[in-house]
C-alpha positions in Angstrom: 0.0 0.0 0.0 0.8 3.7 -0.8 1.4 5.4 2.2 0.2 9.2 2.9 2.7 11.6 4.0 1.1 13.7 6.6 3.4 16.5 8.1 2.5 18.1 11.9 4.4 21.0 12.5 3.6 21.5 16.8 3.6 25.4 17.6 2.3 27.5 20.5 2.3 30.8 21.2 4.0 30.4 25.2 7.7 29.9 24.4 9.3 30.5 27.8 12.5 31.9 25.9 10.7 33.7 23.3 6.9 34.4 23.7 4.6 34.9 20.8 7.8 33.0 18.4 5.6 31.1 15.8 3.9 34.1 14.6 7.3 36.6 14.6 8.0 38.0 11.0 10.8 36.9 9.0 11.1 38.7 5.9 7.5 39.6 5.8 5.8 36.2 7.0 5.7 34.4 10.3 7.8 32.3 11.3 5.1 29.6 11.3 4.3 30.0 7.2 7.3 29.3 6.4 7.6 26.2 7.9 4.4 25.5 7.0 5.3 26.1 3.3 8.7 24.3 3.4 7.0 21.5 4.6 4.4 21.7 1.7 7.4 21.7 -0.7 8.1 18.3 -0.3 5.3 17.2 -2.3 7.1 18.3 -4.9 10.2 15.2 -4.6 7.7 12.7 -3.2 5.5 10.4 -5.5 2.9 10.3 -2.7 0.2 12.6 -1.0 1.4 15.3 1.3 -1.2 16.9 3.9 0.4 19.3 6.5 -1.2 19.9 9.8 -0.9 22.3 12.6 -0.7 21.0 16.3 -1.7 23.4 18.6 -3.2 24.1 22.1 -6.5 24.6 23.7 -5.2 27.6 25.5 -6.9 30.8 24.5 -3.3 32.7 23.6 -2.9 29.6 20.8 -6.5 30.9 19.0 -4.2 33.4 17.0 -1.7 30.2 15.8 -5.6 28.6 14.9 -6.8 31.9 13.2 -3.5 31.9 11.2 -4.3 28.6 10.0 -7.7 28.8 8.4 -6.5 32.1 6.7 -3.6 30.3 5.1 -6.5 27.2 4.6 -4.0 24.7 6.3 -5.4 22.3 8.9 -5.3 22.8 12.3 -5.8 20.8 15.6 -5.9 21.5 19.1 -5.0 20.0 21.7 -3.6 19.4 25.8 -0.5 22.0 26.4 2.0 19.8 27.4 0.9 16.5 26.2 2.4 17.5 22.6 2.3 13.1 22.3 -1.6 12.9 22.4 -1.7 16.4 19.9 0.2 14.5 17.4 -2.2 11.3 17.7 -5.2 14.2 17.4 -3.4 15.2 14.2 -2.8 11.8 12.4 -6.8 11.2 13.4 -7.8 9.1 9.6 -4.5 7.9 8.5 -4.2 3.9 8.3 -1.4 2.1 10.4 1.4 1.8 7.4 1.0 5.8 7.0 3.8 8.3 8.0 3.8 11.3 10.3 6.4 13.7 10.3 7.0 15.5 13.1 8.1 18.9 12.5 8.1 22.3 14.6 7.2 25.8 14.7 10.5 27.3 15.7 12.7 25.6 12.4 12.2 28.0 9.8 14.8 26.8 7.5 13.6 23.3 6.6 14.8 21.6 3.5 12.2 20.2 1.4 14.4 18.4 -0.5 16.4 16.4 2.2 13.1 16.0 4.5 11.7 14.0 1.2 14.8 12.1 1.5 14.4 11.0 4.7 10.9 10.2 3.9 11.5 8.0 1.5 14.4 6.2 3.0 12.2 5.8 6.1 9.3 4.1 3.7 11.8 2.1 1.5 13.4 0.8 4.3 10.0 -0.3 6.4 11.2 1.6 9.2 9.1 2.5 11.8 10.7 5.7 12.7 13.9 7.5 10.9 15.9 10.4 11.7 19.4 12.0 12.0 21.6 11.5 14.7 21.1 13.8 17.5 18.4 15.1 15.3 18.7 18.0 13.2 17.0 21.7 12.6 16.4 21.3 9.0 15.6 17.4 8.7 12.0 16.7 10.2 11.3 12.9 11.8 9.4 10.5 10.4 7.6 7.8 12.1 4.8 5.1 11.0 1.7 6.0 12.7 1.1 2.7 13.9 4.1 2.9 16.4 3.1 6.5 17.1 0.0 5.4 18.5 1.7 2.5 20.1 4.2 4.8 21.9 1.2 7.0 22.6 -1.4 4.4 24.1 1.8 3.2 26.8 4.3 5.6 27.5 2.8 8.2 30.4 6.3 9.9 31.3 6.2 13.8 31.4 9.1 14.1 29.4 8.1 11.3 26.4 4.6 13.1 26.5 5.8 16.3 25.8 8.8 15.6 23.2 7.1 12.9 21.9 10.0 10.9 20.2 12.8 10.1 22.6 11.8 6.9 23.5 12.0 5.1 19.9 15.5 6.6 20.3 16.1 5.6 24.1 15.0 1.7 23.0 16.2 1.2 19.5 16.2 -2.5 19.4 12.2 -2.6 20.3 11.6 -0.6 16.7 13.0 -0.1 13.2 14.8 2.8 14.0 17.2 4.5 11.1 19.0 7.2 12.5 21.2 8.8 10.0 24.5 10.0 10.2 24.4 14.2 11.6 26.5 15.2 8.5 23.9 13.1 6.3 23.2 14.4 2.5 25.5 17.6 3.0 24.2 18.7 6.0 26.1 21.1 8.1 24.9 20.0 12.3 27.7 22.9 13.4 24.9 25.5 12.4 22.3 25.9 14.6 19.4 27.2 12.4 16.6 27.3 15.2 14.7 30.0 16.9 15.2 29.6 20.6 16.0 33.2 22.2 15.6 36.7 21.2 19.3 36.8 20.3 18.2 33.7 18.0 15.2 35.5 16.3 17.2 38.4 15.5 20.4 36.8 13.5 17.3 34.8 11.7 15.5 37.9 10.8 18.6 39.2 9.2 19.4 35.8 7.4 16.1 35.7 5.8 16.6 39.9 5.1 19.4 38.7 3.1 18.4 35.7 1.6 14.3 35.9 1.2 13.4 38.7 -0.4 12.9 37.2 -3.8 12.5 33.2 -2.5 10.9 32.3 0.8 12.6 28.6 -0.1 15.5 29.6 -0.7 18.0 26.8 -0.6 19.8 25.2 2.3 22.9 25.5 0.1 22.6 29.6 0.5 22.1 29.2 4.0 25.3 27.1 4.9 27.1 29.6 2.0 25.7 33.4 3.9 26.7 31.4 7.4 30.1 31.0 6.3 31.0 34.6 5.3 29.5 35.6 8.1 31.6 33.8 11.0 34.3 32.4 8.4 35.3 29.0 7.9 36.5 27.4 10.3 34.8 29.4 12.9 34.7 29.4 17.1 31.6 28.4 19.0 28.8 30.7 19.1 25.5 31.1 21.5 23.5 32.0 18.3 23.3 30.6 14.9 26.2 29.0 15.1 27.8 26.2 17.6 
């Protein structure tokens, strides 16, 4: 059977770090968007369907993230705060056991179509029931069958599974078919640390996508790791922001 690709992207509005993060601007359009269109470019290197989904919370500060939503007619489900686990299950609500979710998030603008359909379709070749890279990656989403996400959902209660949802297929390898891929995987560059966590973090983005977005909101990874470079120079010290 065909599987269906169906992308959640989790985002809320009550970053401790950050507050409000999802919906910030980046060269125009929030934060959110573009992740939510980078992750609809992937239909465009897979032979099967793509839906993406947005997992949000009941709480009333996360109606904006659900407004956003229906204006950009994306779909978007709400659920518990901290049990991000049981949002995800709300979100792959329809999809049959052999189906994929991949788990994606709000705070990642700079996800590469190209390589997440990659890991996609290595994760369906190979009959995995959950792929990723190595110490997981900003720009590479997870995939993982739904069948063994509702598995891990129905009997793992810990706070800390609930709420990250994924670390115990990687805790307990040998009870799944997990493919973790190397960090450096497909050209990818794990010394760059292309996340929104801090204001410090938001404001180095905000200039990269200045720079590189005016013309192409999905613009290439390539440019990213190219601008980074001149920017802190090759090879380059540790730094707090973009960069570690």
């Amino acid at each position: 059977m065909e599987p269906t690709i169906r992308v959640v992207i989790q985002a809320r509005m009550g970053s401790q770090r950050l507050p409000g993060k999802v919906l910030m601007p980046l060269a125009g359009r929030e934060l959110l968007w573009h992740v939510v269109h980078r992750m609809q470019a992937m239909a465009q290197h897979l032979p099967w369907p793509v839906e993406v989904v947005v997992a949000t919370t009941r709480r009333r500060e996360d109606q904006e993230v659900f407004r956003r939503c229906v204006s950009w007619e994306v779909p978007c489900v709400r659920g518990p705060a901290q049990d991000v686990l049981g949002r995800f299950v709300l979100a792959a609500r329809g999809l049959w056991p052999w189906d994929v979710v991949v788990r994606a998030t709000a705070d990642n603008p700079l996800y590469c179509p190209r390589r997440a359909a990659l890991l996609v379709r290595h994760h369906v070749q190979h009959r995995a029931q959950y792929t990723c890279i190595r110490n997981l990656s900003y720009v590479v989403p997870e995939a993982i069958r739904c069948h063994t996400l509702r598995q891990v959902e129905a009997e793992q209660w810990d706070p800390y599974t609930r709420e990250h949802v994924t670390p115990h297929l990687r805790q307990y390898p040998h009870r799944y078919r997990v493919q973790m891929l190397p960090a450096c995987w497909q050209g990818l560059r794990p010394e760059f640390r292309l996340t929104v966590d801090t204001p410090q973090q938001y404001e180095q983005m905000a200039l990269l996508f200045h720079e590189l977005g005016k013309d192409d909101p999905l613009f290439p990874l390539e440019m990213v790791y190219r601008y980074l470079e001149v920017q802190h120079g090759v090879p380059c010290p540790g730094s707090p922001l973009l960069y570690t």
